[in-house]
FIRO-677806 format. One record per atom (N, C-alpha, C, O): x, y, z. Coordinates in nm, 2 decimals. Layout:
X Y Z
...
end
This chain:
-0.70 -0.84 3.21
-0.73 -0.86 3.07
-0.64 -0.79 2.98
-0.62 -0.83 2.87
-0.58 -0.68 3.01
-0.52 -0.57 2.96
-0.37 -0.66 2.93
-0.31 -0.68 2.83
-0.35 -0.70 3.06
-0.20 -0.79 3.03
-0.19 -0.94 2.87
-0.12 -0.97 2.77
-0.33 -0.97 2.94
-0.36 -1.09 2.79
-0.38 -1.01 2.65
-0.37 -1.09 2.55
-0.40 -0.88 2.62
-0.45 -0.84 2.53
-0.31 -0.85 2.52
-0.26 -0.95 2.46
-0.23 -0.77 2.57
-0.10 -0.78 2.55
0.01 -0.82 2.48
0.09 -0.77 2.40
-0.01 -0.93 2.54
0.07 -1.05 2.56
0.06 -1.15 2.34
0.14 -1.19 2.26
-0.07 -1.15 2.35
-0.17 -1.19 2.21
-0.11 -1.09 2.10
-0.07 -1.11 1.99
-0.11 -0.95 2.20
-0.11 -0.88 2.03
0.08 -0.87 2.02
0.14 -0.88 1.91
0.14 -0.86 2.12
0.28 -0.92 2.06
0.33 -1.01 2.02
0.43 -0.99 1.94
0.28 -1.16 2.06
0.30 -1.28 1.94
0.24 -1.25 1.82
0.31 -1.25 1.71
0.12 -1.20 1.82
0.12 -1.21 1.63
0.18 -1.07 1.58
0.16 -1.05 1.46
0.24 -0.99 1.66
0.34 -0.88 1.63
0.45 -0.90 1.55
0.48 -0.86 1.44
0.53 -1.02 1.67
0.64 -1.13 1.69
0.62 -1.21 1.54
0.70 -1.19 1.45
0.54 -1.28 1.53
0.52 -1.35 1.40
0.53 -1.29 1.33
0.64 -1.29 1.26
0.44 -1.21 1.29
0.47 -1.12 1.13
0.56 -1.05 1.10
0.58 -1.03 0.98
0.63 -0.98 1.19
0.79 -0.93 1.13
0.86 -1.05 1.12
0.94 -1.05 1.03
0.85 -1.16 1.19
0.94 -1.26 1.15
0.90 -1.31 1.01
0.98 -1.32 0.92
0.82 -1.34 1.00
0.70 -1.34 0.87
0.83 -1.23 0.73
0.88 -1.24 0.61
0.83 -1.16 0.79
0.81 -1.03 0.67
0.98 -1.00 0.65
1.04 -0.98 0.54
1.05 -1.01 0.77
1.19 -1.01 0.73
1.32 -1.14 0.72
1.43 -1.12 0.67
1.26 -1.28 0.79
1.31 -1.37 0.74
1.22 -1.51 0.67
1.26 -1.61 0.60
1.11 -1.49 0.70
1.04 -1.61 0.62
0.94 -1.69 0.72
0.83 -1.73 0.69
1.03 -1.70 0.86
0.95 -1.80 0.96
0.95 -1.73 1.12
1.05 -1.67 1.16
0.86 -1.73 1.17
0.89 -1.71 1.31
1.00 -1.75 1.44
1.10 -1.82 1.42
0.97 -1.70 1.53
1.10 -1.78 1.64
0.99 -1.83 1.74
0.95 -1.76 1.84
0.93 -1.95 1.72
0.88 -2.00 1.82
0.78 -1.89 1.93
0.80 -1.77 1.91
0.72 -1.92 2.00
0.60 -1.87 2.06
0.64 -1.76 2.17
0.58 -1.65 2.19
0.73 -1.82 2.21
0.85 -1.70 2.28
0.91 -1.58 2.25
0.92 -1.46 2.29
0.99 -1.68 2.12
1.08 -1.55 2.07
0.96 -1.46 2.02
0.99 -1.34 2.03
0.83 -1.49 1.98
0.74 -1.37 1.90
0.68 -1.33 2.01
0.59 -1.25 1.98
0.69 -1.33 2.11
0.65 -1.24 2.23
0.70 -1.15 2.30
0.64 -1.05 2.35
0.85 -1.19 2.27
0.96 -1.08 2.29
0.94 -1.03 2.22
0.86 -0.95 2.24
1.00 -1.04 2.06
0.97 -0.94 1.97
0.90 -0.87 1.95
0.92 -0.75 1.92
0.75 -0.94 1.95
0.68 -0.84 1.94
0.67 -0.74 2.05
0.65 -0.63 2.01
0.68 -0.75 2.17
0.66 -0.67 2.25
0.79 -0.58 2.25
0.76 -0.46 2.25
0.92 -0.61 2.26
0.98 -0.52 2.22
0.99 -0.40 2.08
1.04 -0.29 2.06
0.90 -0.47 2.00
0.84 -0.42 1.85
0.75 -0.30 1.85
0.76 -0.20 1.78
0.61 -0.36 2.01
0.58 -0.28 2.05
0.65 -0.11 2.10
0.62 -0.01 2.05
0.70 -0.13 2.17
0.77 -0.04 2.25
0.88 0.04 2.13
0.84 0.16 2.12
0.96 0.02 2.07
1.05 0.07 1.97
0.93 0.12 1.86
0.96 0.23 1.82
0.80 0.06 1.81
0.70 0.10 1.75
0.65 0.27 1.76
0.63 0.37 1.69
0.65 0.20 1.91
0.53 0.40 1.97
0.65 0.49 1.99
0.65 0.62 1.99
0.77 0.41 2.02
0.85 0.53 1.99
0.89 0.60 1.90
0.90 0.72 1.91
0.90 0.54 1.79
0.92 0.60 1.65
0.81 0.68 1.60
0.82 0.77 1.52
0.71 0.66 1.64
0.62 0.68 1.57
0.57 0.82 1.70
0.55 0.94 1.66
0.56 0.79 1.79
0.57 0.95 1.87
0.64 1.00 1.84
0.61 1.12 1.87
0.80 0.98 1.73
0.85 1.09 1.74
0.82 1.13 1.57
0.85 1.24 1.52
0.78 1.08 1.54
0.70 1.12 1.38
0.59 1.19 1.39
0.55 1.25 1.29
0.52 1.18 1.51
0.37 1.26 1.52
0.28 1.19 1.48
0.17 1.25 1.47
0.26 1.06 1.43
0.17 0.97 1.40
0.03 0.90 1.51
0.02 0.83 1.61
-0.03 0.93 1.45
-0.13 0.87 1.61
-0.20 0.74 1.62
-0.27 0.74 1.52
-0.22 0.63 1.69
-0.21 0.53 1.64
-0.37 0.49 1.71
-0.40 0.57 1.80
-0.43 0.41 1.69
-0.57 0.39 1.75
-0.65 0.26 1.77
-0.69 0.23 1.66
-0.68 0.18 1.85
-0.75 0.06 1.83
-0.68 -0.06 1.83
-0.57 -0.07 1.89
-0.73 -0.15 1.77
-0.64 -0.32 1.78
-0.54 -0.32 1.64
-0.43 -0.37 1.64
-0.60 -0.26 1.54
-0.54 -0.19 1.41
-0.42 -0.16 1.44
-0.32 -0.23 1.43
-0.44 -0.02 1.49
-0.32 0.09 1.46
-0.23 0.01 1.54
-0.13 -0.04 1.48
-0.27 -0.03 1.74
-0.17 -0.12 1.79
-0.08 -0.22 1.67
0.04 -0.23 1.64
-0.17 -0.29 1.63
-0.07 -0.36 1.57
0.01 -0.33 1.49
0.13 -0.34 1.51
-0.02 -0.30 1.38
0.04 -0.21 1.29
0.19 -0.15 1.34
0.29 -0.19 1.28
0.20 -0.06 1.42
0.25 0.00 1.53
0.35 -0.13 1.57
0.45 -0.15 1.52
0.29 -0.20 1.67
0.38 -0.30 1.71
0.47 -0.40 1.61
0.58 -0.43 1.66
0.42 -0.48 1.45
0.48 -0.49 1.32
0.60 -0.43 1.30
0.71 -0.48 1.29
0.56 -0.29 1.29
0.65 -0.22 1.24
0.77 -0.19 1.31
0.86 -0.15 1.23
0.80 -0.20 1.45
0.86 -0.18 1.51
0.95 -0.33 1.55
1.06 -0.34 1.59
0.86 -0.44 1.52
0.98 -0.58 1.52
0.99 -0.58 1.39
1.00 -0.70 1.36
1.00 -0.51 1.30
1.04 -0.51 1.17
1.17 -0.48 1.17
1.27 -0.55 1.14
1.16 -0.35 1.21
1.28 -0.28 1.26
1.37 -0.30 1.37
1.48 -0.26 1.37
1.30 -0.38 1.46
1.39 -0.43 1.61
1.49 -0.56 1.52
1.61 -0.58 1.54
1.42 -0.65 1.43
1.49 -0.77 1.35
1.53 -0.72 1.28
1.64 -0.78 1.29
1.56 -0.63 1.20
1.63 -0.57 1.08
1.76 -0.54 1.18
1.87 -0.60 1.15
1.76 -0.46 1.28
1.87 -0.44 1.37
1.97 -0.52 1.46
2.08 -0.50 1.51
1.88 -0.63 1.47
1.98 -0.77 1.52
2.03 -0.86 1.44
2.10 -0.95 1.47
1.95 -0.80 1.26
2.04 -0.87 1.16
2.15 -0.81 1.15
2.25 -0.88 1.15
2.17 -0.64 1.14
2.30 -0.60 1.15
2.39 -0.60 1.21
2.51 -0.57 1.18
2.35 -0.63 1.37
2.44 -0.67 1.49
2.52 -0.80 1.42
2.64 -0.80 1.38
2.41 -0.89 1.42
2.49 -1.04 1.41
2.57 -1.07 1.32
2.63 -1.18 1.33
2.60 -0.98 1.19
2.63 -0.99 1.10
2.80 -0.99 1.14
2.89 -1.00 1.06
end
């Protein structure tokens, strides 16, 4: 169940940075990557800020913020 929660809270991770930094998402896939990579880049920043994160909330939040920033960085690659 742990994997499904997962899996759920990185697509709508995936969506909403796509959402927030170009306008539309990347298909059902690409927001599962991202967000889960969103995820992971998320708790790291934020471990290293000392921030503590809690529940389905903070996870997400947490995970957003981190494909905010994982898409902001593949805009400056691609550029």
């Amino acid at each position: 169940m742990d994997f499904l929660y997962f899996i759920i809270l990185g697509a709508v991770a995936g969506w909403l940075g796509g959402q927030i930094m170009r306008g539309k998402g990347f298909g059902i896939f690409g927001n599962i990557i991202v967000g889960i990579i969103g995820a992971v880049l998320g708790g790291w920043m934020f471990g290293l800020l000392g921030i503590a994160k809690g529940g389905i909330i903070g996870s997400l939040v947490t995970a957003v913020v981190g494909a905010v920033v994982f898409i902001y960085i593949v805009g400056l690659i691609r550029k």
